[in-house]
C-alpha positions as CSV (number, residue, x, y, z in Angstrom):
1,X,15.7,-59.0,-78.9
2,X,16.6,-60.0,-75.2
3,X,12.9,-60.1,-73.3
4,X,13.0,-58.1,-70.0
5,X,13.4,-60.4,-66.7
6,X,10.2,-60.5,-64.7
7,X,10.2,-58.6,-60.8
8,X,10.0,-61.2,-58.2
9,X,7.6,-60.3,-55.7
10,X,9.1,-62.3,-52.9
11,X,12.9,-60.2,-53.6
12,X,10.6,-57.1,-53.2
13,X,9.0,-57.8,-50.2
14,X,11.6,-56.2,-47.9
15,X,12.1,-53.4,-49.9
16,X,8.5,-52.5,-49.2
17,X,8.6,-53.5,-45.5
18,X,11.8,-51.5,-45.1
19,X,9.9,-47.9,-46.7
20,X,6.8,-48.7,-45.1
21,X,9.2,-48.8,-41.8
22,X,10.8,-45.5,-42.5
23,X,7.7,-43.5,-43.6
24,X,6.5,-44.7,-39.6
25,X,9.4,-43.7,-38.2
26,X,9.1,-40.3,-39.8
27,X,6.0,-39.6,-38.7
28,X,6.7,-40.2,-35.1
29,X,9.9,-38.0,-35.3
30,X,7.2,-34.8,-36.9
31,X,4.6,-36.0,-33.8
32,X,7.5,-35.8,-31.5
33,X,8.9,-32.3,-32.8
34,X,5.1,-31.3,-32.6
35,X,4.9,-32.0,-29.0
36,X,8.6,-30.4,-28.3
37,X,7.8,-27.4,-30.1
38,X,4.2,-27.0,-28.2
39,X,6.1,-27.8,-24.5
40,X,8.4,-25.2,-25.9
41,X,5.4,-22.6,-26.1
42,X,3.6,-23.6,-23.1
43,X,6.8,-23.2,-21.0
44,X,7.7,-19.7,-22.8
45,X,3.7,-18.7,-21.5
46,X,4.5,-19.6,-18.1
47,X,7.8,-17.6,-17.8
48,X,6.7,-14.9,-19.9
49,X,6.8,-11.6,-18.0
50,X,3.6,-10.5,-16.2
51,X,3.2,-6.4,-17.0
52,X,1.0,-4.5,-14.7
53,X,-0.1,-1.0,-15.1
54,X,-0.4,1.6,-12.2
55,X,-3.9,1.0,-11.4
56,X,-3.5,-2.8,-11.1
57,X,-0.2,-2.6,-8.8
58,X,-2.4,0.1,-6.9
59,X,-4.7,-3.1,-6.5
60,X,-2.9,-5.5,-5.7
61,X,-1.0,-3.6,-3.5
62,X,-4.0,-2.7,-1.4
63,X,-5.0,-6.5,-1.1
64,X,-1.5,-8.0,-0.2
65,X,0.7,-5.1,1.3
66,X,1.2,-6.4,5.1
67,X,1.5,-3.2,6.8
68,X,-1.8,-2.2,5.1
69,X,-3.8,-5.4,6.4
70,X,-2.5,-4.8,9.5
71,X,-3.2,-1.4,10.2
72,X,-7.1,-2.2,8.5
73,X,-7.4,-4.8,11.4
74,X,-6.7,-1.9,13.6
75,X,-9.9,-0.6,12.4
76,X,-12.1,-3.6,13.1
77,X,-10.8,-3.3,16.7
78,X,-11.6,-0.2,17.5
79,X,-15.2,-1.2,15.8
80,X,-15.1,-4.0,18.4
81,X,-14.8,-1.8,21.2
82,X,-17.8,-0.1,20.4
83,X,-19.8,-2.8,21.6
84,X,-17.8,-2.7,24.7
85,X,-18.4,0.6,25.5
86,X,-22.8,0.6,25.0
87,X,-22.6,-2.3,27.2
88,X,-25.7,-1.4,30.2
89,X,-24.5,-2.8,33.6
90,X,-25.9,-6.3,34.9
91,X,-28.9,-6.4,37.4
92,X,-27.6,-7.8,40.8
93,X,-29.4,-11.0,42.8
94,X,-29.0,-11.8,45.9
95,X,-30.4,-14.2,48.0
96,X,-30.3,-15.3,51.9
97,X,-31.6,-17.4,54.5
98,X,-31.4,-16.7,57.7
99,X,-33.4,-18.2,61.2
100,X,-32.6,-21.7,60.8
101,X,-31.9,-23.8,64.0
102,X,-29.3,-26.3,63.8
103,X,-29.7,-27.9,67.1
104,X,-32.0,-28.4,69.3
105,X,-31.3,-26.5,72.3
106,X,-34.4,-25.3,74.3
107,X,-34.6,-27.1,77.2
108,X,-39.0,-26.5,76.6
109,X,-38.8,-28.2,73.3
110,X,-35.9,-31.1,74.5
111,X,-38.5,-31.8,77.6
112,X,-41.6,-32.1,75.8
113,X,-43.1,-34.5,72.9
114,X,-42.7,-31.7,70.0
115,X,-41.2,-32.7,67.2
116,X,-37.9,-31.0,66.3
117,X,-38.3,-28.5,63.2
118,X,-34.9,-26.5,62.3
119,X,-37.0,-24.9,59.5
120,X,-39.6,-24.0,61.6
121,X,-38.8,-20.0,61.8
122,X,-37.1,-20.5,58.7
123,X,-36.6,-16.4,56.7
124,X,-36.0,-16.4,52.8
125,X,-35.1,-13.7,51.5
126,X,-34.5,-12.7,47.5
127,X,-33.1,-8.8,46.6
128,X,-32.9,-7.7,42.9
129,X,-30.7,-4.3,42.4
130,X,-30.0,-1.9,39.0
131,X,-27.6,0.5,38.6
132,X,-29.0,3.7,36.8
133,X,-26.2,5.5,34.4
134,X,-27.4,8.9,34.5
135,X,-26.6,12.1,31.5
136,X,-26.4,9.4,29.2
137,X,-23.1,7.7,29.7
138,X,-24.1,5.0,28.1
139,X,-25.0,7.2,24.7
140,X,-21.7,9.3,25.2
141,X,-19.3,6.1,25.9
142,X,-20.3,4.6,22.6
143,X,-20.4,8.4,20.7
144,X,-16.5,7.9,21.9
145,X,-16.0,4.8,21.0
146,X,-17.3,5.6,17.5
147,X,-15.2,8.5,16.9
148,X,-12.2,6.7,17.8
149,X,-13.0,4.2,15.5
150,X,-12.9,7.4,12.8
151,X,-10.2,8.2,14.0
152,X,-8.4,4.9,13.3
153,X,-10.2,4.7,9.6
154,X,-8.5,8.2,8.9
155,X,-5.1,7.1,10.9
156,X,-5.2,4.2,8.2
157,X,-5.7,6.2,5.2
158,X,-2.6,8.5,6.2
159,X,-0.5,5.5,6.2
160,X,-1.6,3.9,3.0
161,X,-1.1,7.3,1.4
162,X,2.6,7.2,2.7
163,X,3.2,3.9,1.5
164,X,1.1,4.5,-1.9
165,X,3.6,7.6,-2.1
166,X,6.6,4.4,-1.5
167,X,5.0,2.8,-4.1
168,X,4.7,5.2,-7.1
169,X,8.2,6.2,-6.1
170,X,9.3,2.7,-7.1
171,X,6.6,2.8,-10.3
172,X,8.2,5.8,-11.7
173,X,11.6,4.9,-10.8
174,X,11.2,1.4,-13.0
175,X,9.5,3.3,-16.2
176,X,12.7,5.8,-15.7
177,X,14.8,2.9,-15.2
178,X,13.1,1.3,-18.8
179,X,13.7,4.0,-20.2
180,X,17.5,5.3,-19.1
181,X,18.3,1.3,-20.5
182,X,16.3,1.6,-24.0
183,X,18.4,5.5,-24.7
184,X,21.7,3.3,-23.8
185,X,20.6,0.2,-25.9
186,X,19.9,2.6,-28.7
187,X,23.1,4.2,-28.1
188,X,25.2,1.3,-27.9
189,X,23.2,0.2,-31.3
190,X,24.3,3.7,-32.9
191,X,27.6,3.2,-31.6
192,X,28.2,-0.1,-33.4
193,X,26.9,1.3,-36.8
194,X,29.3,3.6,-36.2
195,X,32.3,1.7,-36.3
196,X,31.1,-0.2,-39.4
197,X,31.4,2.6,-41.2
198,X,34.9,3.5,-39.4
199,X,36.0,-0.3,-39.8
200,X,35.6,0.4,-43.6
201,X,36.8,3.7,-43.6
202,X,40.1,1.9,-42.2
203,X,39.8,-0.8,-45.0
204,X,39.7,1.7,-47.5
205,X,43.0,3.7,-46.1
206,X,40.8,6.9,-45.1
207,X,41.0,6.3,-41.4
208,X,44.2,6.0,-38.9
209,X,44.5,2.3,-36.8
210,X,44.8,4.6,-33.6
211,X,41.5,6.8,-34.4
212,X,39.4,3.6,-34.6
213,X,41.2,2.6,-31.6
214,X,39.6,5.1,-29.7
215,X,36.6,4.9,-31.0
216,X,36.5,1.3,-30.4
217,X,37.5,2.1,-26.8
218,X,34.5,4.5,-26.2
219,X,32.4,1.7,-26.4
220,X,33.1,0.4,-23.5
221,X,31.2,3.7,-21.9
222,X,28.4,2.5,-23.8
223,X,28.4,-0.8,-22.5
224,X,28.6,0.8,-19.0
225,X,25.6,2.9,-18.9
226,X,23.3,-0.5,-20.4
227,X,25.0,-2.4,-17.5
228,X,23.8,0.3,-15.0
229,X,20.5,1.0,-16.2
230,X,19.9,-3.0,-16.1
231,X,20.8,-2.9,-12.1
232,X,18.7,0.1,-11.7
233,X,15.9,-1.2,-13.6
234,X,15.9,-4.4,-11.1
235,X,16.5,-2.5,-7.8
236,X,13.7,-0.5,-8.7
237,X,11.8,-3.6,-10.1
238,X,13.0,-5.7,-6.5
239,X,11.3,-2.0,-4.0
240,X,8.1,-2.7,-5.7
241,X,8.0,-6.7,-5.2
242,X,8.8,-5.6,-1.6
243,X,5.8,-3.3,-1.0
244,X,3.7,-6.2,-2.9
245,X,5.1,-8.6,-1.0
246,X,5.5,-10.9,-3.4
247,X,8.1,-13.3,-4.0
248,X,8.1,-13.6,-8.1
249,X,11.2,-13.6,-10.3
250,X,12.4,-9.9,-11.2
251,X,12.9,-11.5,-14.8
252,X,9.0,-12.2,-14.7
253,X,7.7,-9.4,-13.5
254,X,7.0,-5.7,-15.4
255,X,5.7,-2.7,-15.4
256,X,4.6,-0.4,-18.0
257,X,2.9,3.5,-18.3
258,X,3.2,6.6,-20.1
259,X,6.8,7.6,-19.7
260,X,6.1,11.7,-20.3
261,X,4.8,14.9,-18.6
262,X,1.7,16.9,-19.1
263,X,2.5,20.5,-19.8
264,X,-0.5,22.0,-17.6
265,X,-0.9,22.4,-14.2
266,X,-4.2,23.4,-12.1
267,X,-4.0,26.5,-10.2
268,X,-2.1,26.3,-6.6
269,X,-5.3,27.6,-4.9
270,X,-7.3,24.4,-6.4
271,X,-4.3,22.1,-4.9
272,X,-4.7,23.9,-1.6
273,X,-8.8,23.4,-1.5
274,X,-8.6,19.7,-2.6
275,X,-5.9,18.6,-0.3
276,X,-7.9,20.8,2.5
277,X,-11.1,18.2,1.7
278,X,-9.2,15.0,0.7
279,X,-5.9,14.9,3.1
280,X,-6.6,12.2,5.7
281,X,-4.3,13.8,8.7
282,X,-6.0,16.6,8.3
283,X,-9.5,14.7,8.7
284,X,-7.7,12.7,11.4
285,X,-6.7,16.4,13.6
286,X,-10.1,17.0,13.2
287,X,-12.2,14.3,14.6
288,X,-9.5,14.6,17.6
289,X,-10.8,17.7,18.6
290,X,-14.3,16.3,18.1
291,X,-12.9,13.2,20.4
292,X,-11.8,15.6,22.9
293,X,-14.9,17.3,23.2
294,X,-17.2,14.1,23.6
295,X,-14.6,13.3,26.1
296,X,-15.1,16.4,28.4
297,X,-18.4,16.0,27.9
298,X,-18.0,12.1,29.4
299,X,-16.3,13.2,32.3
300,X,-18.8,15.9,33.2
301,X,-21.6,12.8,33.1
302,X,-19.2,10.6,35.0
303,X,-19.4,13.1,38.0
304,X,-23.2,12.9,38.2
305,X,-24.5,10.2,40.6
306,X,-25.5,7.4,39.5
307,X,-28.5,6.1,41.7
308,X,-29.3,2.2,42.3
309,X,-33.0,0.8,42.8
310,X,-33.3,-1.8,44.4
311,X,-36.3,-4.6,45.0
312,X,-36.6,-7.2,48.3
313,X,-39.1,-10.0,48.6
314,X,-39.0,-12.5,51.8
315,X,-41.2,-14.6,54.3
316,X,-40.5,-13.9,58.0
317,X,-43.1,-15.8,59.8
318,X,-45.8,-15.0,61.1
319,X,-45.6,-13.0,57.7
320,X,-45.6,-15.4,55.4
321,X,-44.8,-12.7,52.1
322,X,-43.2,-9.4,51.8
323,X,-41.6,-6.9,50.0
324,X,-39.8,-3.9,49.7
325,X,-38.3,-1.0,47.3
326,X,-35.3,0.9,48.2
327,X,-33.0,3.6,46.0
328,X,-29.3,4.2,47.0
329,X,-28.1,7.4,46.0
330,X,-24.0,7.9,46.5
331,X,-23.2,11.0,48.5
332,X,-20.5,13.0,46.5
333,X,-19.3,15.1,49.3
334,X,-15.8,15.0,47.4
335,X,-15.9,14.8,43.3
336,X,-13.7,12.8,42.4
337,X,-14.0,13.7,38.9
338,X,-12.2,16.8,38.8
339,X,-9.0,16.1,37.8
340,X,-10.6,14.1,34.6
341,X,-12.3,17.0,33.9
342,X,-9.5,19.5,33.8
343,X,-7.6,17.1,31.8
344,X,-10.3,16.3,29.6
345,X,-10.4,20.5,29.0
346,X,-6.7,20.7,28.3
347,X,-7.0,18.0,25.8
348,X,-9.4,20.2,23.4
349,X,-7.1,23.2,23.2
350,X,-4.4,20.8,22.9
351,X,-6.4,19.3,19.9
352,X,-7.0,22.2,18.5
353,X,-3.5,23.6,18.4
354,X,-2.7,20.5,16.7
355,X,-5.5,21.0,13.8
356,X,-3.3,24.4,13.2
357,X,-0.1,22.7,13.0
358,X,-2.1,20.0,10.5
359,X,-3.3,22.5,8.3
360,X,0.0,24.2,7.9
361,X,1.4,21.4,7.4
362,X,-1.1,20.3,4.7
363,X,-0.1,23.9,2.5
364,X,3.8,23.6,3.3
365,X,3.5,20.3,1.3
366,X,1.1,21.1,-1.5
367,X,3.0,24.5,-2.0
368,X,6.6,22.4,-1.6
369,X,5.2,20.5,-4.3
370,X,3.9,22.9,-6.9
371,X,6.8,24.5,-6.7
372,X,9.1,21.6,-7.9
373,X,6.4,20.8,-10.5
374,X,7.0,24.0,-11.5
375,X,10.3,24.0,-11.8
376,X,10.6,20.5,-13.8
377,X,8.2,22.0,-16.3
378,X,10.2,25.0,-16.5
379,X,13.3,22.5,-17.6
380,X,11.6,20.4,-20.0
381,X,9.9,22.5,-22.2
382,X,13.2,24.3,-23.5
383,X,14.9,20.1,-23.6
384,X,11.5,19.5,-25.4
385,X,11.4,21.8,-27.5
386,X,15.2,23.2,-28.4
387,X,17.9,21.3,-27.0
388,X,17.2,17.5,-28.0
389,X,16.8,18.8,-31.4
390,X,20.1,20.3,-31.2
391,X,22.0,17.9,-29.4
392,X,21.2,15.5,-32.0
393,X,21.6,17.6,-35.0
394,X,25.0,18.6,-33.7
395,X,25.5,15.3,-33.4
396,X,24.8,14.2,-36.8
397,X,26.8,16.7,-38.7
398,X,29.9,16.4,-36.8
399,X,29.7,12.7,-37.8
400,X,29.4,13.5,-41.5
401,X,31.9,16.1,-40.8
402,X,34.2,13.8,-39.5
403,X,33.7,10.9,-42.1
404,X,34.6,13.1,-44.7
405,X,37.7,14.7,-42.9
406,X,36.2,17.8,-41.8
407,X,36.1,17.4,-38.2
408,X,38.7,15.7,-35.8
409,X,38.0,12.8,-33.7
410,X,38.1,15.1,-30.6
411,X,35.2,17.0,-31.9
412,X,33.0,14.1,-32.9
413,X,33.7,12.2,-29.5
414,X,32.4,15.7,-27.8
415,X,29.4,15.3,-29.9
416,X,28.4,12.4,-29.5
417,X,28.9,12.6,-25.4
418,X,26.7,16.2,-25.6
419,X,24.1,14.2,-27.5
420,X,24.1,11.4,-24.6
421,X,23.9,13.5,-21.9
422,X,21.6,16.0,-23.4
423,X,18.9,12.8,-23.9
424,X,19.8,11.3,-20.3
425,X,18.9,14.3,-18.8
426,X,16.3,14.8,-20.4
427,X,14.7,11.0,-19.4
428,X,16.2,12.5,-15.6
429,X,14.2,15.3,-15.7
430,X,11.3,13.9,-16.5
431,X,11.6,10.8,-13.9
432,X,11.6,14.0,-11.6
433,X,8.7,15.5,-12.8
434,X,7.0,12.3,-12.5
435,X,8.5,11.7,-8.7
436,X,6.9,15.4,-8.2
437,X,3.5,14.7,-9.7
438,X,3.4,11.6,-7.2
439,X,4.6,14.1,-4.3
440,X,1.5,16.5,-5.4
441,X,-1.1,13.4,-4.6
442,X,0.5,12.6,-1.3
443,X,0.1,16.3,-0.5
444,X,-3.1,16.5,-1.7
445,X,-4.4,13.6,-0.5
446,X,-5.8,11.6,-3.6
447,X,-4.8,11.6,-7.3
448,X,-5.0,15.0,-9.0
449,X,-2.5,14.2,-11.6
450,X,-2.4,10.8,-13.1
């Protein structure tokens, strides 16, 4: 028997080296896949979309909207002049010197060995003076001041509940928008199983070339309505950005809520009483005719007279210290006043005929809006109930009709377009119920319906 050859380690050597190589190699390609595949996921985190719900766009609308932090400033100035208008009027000082001899002219003095003294009949005099504000001006300038500055709080709530009305506009137009593309995507999806089935019906020699031809070419209708819904979805998606005022990526940004109505409304008396407590024009027409009044009321205190005291100390030789009081009182022989006065008048009843205009105003919108609430609720319940069912059972049989010859394509294409429509109009209707519900807190003033 042959004896086996002995391994020599040094022709091994760089067999060893060369595994030991690879194995190291192999671990730094895993490492590096590691890292690619964790860079991967960070980046996918940082462009994944941001959703918001109402309440945190209502936020973040309130805190960035310009218009809004503008028309807040507006506020603040009006609380500015407040402290303008309770300002009390400065004391007056005056001083004088009179009796001072500059040369020395007297021929008595010139002759004789006096010395010269220019400030020998010297005469200081000092004279403090106060204006008194009588029938509290002062109290009735800053009661003004103060309403005004109510009035500018309740002229900014007005605005923000036009713009909050903007903005749920463009929230409920992007959930309708969502939801318009999801009924097309699962449309188009339908669609395609469709033609599977057709595409093997044709296989099999149980369908014509030119009836899959036009079901092929229907498609395209399918394909148009996802396009559209997409460019709707982003309009609506690009409105709210806007009001944010932020410049994010459309693709980044999202919004999501309950895409559905609530089959219940409050009576139209309890809409009228909370928008008559909660709508901020309303408050606004109000505190006018309060304005007006504290108005009058500070032109009739402006006519009064105003009196000024005044106090006098001075040295007039051989007195060496005096003083005096004295009061100045302004003789209104013609009032100025009374033109501020009459206008001051005509300003309340002009107020108040405003307040009426207001609150008709205030029911003409709740009343616009209950109506059309109504009236959505009156169409969805029967779509809700009765005719999605139908359209899509209708739907369905014709298809199994039709598969198994017992319907023509012409019928199944009517179908199937009844069955679209019927579930588009149905998202429709209730994007306008939603659009209605947000009309219904602009006219009442504050969220009755969420």
């Amino acid at each position: 028997m042959k004896k086996a050859a002995k391994k020599n380690p040094e022709s091994t050597a760089p067999v060893r080296e060369f595994s030991r190589e690879v194995g190291r190699r192999v671990r730094k390609l895993r490492t590096a896949n590691r890292l690619i595949v964790l860079a991967t996921v960070f980046v996918e985190i940082g462009l994944a979309q941001q959703v918001f719900t109402w309440s945190e766009i209502r936020e973040k609308f309130e805190a960035t909207n310009p218009t809004l932090i503008a028309s807040r400033m507006g506020i603040d100035e009006s609380r500015a002049a407040e402290i303008t208008a309770y300002l009390r009027p400065n004391p007056d000082f005056s001083t004088g010197a009179d009796q001072i001899t500059l040369f020395n002219t007297s021929p008595s003095l010139a002759s004789s060995a006096q010395v010269y003294r220019p400030l020998g009949y010297y005469f200081p005099s000092f004279s403090v003076s106060y204006l008194h504000e009588r029938d509290h001006k002062r109290e009735l300038r800053l009661e003004s001041a103060r309403k005004s500055t109510d009035i500018a709080a309740s002229t900014f709530s007005d605005q923000e509940r036009g713009l909050l009305f903007n903005l749920r506009n463009a929230f409920v137009q992007t959930l309708q928008a969502k939801a318009v593309q999801q009924n097309a995507r699962e449309n188009l999806d339908y669609w395609d199983r469709e033609l599977a089935v057709n595409r093997k019906r044709l296989a099999a020699g149980d369908l014509a070339q030119v009836d899959l031809d036009r079901l092929e070419l229907q498609r395209v209708q399918f394909e148009s309505d996802l396009e559209t819904a997409l460019v709707n979805l982003r309009t609506a998606k690009i409105q709210i950005l806007m009001l944010l005022n932020d410049r994010a990526a459309v693709d980044r940004f999202d919004v999501a809520g309950p895409y559905e109505f609530i089959d219940r409304l409050m009576p139209l008396e309890e809409f009228r009483n909370a928008a008559m407590a909660a709508r901020p024009d309303l408050k606004e027409a109000v505190q006018t005719v309060e304005l007006a009044r504290t108005n009058h009321q500070l032109a009739v205190a402006n006519g009064s007279t105003d009196p000024t005291f005044s106090m006098d100390f001075a040295r007039n030789p051989p007195i060496p210290f005096y003083f005096g009081i004295s009061v100045s009182i302004p003789l209104r022989i013609f009032d100025r006043n009374q033109g501020e006065k009459a206008r001051t008048q005509v300003e309340i009843g002009r107020s108040e005929r405003a307040l009426d205009v207001t609150k008709a105003q205030v029911f003409s919108d709740v009343d616009s809006a209950y109506y059309t609430l109504t009236s959505a609720l009156n169409l969805l319940r029967p779509y809700r109930d009765k005719y999605l069912k139908l359209a899509e059972n209708t739907r369905n049989r014709i298809s199994f009709a039709y598969q198994n010859g017992g319907a023509s394509l012409l019928d199944y294409l009517d179908a199937e377009k009844a069955y679209r429509d019927t579930r588009l109009a149905y998202l429709n209707l209730i994007g306008s119920y939603l659009t209605a519900a947000a009309q219904m807190n602009m006219a009442v003033g504050r969220e009755v319906i969420q």
